[in-house]
C-alpha positions as CSV (number, residue, x, y, z in Angstrom):
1,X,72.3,64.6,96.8
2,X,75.7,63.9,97.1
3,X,79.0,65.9,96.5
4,X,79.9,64.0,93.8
5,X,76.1,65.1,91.7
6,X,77.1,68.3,92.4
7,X,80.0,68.9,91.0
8,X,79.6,66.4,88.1
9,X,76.3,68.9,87.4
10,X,78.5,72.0,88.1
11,X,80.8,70.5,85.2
12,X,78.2,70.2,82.8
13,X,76.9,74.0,83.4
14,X,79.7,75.5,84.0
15,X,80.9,76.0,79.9
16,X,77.5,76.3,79.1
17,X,77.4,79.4,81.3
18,X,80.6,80.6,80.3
19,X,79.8,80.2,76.9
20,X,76.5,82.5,76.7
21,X,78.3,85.0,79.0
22,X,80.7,85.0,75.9
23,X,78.0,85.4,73.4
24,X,76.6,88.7,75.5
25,X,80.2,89.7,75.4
26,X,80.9,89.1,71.6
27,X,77.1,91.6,71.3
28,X,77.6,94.0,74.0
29,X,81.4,94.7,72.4
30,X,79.8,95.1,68.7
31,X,76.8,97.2,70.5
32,X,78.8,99.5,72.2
33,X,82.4,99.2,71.2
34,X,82.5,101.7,68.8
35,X,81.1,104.4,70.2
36,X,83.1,104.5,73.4
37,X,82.4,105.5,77.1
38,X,81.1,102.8,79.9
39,X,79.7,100.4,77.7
40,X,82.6,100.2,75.7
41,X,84.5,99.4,78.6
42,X,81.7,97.0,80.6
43,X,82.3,94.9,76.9
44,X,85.8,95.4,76.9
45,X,85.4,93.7,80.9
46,X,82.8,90.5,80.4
47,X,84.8,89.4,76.9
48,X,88.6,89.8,78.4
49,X,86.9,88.3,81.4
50,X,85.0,85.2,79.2
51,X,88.4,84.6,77.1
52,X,90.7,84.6,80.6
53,X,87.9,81.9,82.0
54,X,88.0,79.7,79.0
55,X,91.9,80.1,78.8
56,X,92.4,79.7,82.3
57,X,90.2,77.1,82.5
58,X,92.3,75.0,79.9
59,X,95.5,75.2,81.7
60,X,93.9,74.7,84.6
61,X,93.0,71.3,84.4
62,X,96.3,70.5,82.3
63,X,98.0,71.8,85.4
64,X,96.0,70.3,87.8
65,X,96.5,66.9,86.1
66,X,100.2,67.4,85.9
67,X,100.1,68.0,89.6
68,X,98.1,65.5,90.6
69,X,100.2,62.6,88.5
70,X,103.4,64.2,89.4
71,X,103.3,65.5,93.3
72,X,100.3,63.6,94.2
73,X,97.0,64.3,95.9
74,X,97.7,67.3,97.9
75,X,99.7,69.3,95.4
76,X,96.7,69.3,93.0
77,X,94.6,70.3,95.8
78,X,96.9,73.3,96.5
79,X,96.6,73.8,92.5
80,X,92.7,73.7,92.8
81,X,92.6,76.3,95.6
82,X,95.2,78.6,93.8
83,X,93.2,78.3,90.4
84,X,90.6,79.2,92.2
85,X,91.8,82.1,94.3
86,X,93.2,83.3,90.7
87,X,89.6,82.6,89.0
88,X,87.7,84.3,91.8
89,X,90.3,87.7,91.7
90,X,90.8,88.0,88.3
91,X,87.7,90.0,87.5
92,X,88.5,92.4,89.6
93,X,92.0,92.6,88.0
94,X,90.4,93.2,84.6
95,X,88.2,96.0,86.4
96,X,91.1,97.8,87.5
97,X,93.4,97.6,84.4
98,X,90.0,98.9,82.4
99,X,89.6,101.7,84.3
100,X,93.1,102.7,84.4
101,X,93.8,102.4,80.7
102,X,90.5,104.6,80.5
103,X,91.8,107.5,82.2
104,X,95.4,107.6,80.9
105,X,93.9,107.2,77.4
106,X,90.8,109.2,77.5
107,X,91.4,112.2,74.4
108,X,87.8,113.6,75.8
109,X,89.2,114.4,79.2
110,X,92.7,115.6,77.9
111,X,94.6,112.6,78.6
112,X,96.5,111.5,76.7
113,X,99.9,109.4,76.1
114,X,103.3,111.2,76.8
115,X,104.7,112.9,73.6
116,X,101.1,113.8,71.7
117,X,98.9,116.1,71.9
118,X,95.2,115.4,71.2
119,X,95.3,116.5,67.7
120,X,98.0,114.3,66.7
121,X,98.2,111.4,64.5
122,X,97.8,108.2,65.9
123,X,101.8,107.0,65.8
124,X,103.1,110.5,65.0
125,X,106.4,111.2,66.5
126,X,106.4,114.7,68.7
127,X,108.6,117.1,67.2
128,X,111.5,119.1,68.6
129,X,110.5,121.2,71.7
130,X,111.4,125.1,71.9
131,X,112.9,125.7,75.3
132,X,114.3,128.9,77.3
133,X,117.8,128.4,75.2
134,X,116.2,128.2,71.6
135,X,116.2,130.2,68.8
């Protein structure tokens, strides 16, 4: 078996792959979505980490193709090992921005965004604050 069997078999498998890992994503999001808490978030991951693969994919090769007809052979090498770098780490970015937007906007545990409280209004504005000086 030679390289070139590989990858062409790789291309073939690789949306395929991608595709069901969507279709958990799209059920998993509908599942546990609205009812909060780790699933919500491990749904919230695999989908924003399915749509950045198919998007990133895209421009990927329109990139890579740009690069390789413009700069030549070893620019769109450097462009396949930077896509990749990017497609291996971003995951792991998605992990961290979930968890962090979970605890800054978690009403359970008390946090919440600057200027409401927890029984606000979604969109209300605060109101004037009464300090030492006030009446």
């Amino acid at each position: 078996m030679q390289i070139s069997e590989v990858t062409e078999d790789l291309a073939l498998l690789l949306p395929i792959v991608i595709l069901v890992e969507g279709i958990i994503g799209v059920v998993a999001w509908f599942a546990y979505g609205s009812k909060g808490g780790r699933g919500a978030r491990i749904a919230a991951w695999l989908g924003l980490v399915t749509l950045t693969l198919w998007v990133g994919s895209a421009a990927a090769f329109v990139l890579l193709h740009l690069l390789l007809f413009t700069f030549g052979t070893w620019a769109a090498v450097v462009g396949a090992i930077a896509v990749t770098a990017f497609m291996l780490l971003m995951p792991f970015g998605w992990a961290i921005v979930i968890r962090h937007r979970s605890r800054t906007e978690d009403p359970a545990a008390g946090n919440v965004s600057p200027g409401t409280s927890p029984g606000a209004e979604p969109g209300a504005q605060p109101g004037p604050q009464a300090g030492p000086g006030s009446r």
